[in-house]
C-alpha positions as CSV (number, residue, x, y, z in Angstrom):
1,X,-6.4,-22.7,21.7
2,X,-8.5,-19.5,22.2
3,X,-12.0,-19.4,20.8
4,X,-12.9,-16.6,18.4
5,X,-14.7,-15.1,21.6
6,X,-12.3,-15.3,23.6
7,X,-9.9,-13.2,21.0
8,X,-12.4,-10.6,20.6
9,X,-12.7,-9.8,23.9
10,X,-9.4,-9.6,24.1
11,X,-9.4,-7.2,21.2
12,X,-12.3,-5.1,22.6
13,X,-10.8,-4.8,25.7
14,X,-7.1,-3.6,23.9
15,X,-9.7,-1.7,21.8
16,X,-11.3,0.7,25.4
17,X,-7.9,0.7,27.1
18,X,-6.9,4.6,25.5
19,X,-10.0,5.3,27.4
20,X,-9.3,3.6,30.5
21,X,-11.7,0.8,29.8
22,X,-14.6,2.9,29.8
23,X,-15.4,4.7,26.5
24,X,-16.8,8.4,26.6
25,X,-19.9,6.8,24.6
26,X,-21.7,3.6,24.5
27,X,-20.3,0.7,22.5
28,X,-23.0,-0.1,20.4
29,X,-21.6,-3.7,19.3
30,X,-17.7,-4.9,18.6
31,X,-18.9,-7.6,15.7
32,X,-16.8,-10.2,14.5
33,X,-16.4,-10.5,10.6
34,X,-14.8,-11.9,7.7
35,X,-13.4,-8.7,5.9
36,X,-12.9,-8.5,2.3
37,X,-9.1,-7.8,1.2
38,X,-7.5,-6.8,-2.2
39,X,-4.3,-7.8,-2.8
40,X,-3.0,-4.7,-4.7
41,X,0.3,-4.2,-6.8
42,X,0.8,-0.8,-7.2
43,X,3.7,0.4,-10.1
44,X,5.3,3.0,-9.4
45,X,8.1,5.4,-10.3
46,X,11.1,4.9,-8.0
47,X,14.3,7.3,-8.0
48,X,17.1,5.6,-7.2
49,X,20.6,6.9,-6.2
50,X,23.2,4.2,-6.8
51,X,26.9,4.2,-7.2
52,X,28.3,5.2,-11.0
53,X,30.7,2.7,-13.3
54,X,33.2,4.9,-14.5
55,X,33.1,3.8,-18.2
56,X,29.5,4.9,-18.0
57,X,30.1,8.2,-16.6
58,X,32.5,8.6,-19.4
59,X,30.2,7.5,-22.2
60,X,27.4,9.9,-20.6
61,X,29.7,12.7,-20.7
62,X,31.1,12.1,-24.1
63,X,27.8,12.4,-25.6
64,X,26.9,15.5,-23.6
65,X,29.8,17.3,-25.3
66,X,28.2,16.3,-28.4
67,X,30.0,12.7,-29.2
68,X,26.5,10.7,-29.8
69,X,28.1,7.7,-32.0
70,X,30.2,4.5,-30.6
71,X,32.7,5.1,-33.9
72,X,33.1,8.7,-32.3
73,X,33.0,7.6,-28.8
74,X,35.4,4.7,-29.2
75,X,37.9,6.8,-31.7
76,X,37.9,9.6,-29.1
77,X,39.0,7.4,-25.7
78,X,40.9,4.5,-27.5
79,X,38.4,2.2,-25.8
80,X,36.9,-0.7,-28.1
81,X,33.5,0.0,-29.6
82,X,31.8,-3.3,-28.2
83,X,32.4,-2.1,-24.8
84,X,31.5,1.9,-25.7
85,X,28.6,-0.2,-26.9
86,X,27.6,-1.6,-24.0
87,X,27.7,1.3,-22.1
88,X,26.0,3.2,-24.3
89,X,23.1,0.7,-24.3
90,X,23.0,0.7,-20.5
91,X,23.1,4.6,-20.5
92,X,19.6,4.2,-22.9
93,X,17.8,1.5,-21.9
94,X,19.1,0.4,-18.1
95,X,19.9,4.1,-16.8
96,X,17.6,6.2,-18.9
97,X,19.8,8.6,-19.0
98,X,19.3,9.3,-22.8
99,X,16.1,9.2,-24.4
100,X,16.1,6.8,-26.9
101,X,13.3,8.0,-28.5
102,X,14.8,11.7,-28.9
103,X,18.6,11.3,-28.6
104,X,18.1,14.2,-25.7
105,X,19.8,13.9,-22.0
106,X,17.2,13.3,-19.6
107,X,16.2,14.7,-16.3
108,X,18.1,12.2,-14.6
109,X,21.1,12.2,-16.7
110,X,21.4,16.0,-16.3
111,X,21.3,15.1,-12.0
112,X,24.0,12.7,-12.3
113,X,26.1,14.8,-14.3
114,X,25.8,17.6,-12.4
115,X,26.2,15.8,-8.7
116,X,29.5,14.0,-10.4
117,X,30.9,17.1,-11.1
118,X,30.6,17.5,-7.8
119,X,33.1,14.8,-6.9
120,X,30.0,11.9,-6.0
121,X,30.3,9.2,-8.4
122,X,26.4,8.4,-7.7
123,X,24.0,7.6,-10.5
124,X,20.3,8.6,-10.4
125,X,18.1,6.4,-12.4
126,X,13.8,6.0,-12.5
127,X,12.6,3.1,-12.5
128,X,9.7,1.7,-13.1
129,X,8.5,-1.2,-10.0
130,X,6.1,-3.2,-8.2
131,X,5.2,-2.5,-5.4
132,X,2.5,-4.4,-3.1
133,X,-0.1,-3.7,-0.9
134,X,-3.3,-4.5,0.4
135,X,-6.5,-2.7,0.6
136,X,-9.8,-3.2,2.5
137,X,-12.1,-4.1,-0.3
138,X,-15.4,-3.1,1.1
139,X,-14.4,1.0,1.6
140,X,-11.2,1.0,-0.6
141,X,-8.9,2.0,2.4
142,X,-5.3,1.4,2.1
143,X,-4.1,-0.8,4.7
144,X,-0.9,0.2,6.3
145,X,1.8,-2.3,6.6
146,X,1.1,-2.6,10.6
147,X,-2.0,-3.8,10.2
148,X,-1.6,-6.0,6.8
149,X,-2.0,-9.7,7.4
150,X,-0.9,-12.8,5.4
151,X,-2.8,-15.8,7.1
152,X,-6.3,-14.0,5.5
153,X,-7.6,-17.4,2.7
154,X,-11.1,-18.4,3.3
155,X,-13.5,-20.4,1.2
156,X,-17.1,-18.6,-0.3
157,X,-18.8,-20.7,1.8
158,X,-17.6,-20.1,5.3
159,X,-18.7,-16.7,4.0
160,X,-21.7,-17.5,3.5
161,X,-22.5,-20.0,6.0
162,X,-20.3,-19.7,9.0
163,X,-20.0,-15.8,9.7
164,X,-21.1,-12.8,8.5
165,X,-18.8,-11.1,6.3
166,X,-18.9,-8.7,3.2
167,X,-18.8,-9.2,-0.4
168,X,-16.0,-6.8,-2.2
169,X,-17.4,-3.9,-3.9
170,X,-17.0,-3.8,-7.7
171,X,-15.3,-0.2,-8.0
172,X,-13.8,2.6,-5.5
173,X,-13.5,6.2,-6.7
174,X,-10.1,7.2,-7.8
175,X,-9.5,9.9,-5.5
176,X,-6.9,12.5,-4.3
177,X,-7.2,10.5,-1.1
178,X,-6.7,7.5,-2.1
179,X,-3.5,8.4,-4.0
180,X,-1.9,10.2,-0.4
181,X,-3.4,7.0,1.4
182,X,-1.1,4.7,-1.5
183,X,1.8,7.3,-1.3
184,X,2.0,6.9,2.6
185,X,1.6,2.9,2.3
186,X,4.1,2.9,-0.1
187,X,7.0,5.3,1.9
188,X,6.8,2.2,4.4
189,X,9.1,0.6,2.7
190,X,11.7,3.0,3.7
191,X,11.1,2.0,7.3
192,X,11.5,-1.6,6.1
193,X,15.2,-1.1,4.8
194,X,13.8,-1.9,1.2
195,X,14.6,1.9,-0.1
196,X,17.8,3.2,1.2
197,X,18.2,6.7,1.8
198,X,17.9,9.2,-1.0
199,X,15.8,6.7,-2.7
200,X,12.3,8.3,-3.1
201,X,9.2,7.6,-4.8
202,X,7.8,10.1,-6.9
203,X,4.8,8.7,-8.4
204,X,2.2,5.8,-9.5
205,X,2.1,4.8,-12.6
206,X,-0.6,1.9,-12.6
207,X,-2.3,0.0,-9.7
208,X,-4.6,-3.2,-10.1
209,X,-5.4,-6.0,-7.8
210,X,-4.8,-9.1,-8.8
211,X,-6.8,-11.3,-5.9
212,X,-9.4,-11.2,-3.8
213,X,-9.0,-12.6,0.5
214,X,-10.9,-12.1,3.6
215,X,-9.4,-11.7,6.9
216,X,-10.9,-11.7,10.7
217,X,-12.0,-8.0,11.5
218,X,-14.5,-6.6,13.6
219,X,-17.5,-4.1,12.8
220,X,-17.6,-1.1,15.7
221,X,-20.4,1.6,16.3
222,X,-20.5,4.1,19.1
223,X,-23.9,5.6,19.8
224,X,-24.8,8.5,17.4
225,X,-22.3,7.0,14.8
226,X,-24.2,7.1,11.4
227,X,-21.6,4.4,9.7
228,X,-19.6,1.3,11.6
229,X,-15.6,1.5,11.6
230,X,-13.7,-1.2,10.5
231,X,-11.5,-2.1,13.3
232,X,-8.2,-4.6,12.9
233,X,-5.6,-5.9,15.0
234,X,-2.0,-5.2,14.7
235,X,1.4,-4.1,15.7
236,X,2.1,-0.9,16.7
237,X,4.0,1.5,14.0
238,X,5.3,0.6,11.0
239,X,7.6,3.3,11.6
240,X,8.9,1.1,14.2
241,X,10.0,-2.3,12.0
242,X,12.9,-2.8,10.0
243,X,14.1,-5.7,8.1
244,X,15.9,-6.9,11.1
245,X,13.3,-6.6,13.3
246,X,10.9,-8.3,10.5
247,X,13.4,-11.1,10.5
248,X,13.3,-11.4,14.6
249,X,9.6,-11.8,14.6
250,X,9.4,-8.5,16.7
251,X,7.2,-6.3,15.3
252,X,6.5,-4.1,18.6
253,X,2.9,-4.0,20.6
254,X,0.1,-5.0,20.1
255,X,-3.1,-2.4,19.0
256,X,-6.5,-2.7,17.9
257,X,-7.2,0.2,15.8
258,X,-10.0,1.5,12.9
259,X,-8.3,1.6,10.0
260,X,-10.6,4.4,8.9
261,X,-13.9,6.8,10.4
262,X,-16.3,8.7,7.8
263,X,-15.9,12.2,8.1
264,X,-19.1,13.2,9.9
265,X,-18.7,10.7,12.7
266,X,-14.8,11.6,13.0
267,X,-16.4,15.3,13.9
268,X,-18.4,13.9,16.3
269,X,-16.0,11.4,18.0
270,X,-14.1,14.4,18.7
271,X,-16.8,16.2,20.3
272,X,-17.5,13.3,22.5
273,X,-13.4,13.0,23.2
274,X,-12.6,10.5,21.6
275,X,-10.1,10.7,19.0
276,X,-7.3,7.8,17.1
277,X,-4.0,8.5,16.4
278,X,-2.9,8.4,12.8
279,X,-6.5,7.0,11.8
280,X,-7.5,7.4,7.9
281,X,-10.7,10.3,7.8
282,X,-12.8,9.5,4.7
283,X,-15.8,11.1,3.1
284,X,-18.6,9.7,4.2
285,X,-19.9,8.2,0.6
286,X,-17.3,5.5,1.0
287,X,-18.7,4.1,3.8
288,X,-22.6,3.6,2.5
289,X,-22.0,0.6,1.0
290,X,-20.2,-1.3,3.9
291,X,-23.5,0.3,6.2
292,X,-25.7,-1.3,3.5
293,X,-24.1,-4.3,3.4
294,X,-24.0,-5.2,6.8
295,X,-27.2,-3.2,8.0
296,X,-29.1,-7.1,8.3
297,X,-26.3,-8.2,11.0
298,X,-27.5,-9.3,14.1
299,X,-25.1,-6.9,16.6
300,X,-27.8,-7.4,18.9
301,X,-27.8,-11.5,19.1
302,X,-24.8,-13.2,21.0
303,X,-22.2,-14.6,17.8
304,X,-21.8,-18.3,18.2
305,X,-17.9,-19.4,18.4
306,X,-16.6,-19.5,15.1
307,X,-14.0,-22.1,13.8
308,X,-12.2,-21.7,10.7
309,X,-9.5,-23.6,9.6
310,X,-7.7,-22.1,6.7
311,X,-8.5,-23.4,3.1
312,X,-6.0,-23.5,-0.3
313,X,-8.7,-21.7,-2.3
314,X,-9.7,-18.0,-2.1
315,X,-13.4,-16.8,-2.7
316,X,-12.5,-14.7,-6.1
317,X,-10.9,-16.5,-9.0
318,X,-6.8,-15.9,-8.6
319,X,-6.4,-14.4,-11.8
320,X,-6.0,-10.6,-12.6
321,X,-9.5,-9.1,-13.2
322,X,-9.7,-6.1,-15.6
323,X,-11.5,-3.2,-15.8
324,X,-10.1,-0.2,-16.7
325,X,-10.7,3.6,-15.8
326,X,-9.5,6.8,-15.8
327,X,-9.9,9.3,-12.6
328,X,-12.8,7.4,-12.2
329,X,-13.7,3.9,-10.8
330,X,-11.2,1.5,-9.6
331,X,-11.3,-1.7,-7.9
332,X,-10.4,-4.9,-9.1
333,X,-8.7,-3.0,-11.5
334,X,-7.3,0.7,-11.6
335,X,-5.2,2.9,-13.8
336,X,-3.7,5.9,-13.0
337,X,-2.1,9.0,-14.6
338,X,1.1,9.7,-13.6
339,X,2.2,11.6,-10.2
């Protein structure tokens, strides 16, 4: 079995290869730590494209042309009014398709109408659904699937006595950002065969976390950087997995990435040639409190070899923590309006 050190040199070394081993800048330290992890569900609005019952095209067209009673519906097409009934129902409260609160056709009963009289018996429908995610707890970064990981339990005091490692911070801004970061994260699961083409998602409705992990990351300066990166380990694109590969256990290569850079030092990376692909750019704000956090590290001392062993506790209570908020604060718990 490897020793911790042993995997982060491996991981510092995948880290220099885009610059041929040799980095245009000194590496200040590549610092093992335990990094706090949200696990996230996010509810969102999904539209969905599915094949159309023919009954329930019929019942939606009926009341479009102004036949809004089963009695009516059921007099009209000689079909029995328990099973106008049930299609009615589904057209209200499955389908949304009428408003039950106003009797109108909705947005998406209007679509499907208008594509079927097209010839495609398809049905679009919203839904409301949970979706999950993870996000690094100590900037509020989304994580994207590539670099998510599962095996991330660890007791509070391994925390605090084994490794350095960061406590979660109690609330993120609500940001423009962050809501593209979670839109991105969440058109994933396109690439994971979980939404089939045509199905989009058009918008977040609410987003909490409901636990708290840590996972193995690694703290990395370059000289003249005024905040660390949080670096992780991974396999390359998400973009690249499906639910078959998933399935095969063959997720593509291997990278050791920063999940995100402040926006300052991303400026000055680039002046200094060196620039990551597809890497998260962040106002610099929400990287103060991982700087402060972490400022009393010893980068300088040599890190003993760490051995964890994983642990059937987590260091947060597993319950859903609540705190609401409005285009303000968020993290454990965040609201949003709708997209």
């Amino acid at each position: 079995m490897k020793t911790s050190k042993e995997i982060r040199e491996e991981a510092k070394a995948l880290f220099l290869e885009k610059f041929d081993g040799v980095a245009p800048l000194e590496l200040l330290y590549f610092h093992t730590f335990l990094c706090p992890v949200a696990m996230a569900e996010a509810m969102v609005k999904e539209h969905i494209v599915e094949d159309f019952d023919a009954l329930e095209l019929l019942v939606l067209r009926l009341y479009d042309a102004g036949f809004h009673t089963v009695k009516d519906m059921a007099s009209l097409s000689g079909m029995q009014e328990a099973i106008i009934e049930r299609a009615l129902n589904n057209e209200m409260l499955v389908y949304h398709h009428i408003d039950e609160r106003t009797g109108e056709i909705t947005e998406m009963g209007r679509k499907t109408l208008s594509e079927n009289e097209n010839g495609n018996s398809v049905s679009h429908i919203m839904y409301d659904t949970p979706r999950r995610m993870q996000i690094e707890a100590a900037t509020g970064t989304v994580i994207p699937g590539f670099l998510e990981e599962n095996n991330i339990r660890y007791l509070k005091s391994v925390l605090e006595e084994k490794a350095d490692g960061v406590v979660p911070r109690e609330s993120v801004s609500f940001d423009e950002e962050l809501k593209e970061e979670i839109n991105n994260r969440l058109l994933e699961y396109k690439h994971m065969d979980i939404l089939n083409e045509g199905d989009t998602i058009t918008g977040i409705v609410s987003l909490h976390t409901t636990q708290i992990y840590y996972r193995w990351a690694y703290l990395v300066k370059f000289e003249g950087m005024i905040y660390p990166m949080i670096v992780m380990q991974g396999n390359k694109s998400i973009s690249n997995v499906n639910a078959q590969s998933v399935k095969k256990g063959n997720y593509g290569m291997r990278v050791v990435t920063p999940l995100s850079i402040a926006k300052t030092d991303a400026a000055y990376l680039k002046k200094h040639r060196i620039e990551f692909d597809n890497v998260i750019i962040r106002e610099d704000s929400c990287f103060r409190y991982l700087s402060e956090k972490t400022e009393n590290f010893r980068f300088d001392a040599e890190q003993d070899d760490i051995s964890l062993e994983n642990e059937n506790a987590v260091f947060e209570d597993e319950k859903e923590m609540e705190t609401a908020s409005d285009e303000g604060e968020l993290m454990p718990e965040m609201e949003t309006e709708e997209a």
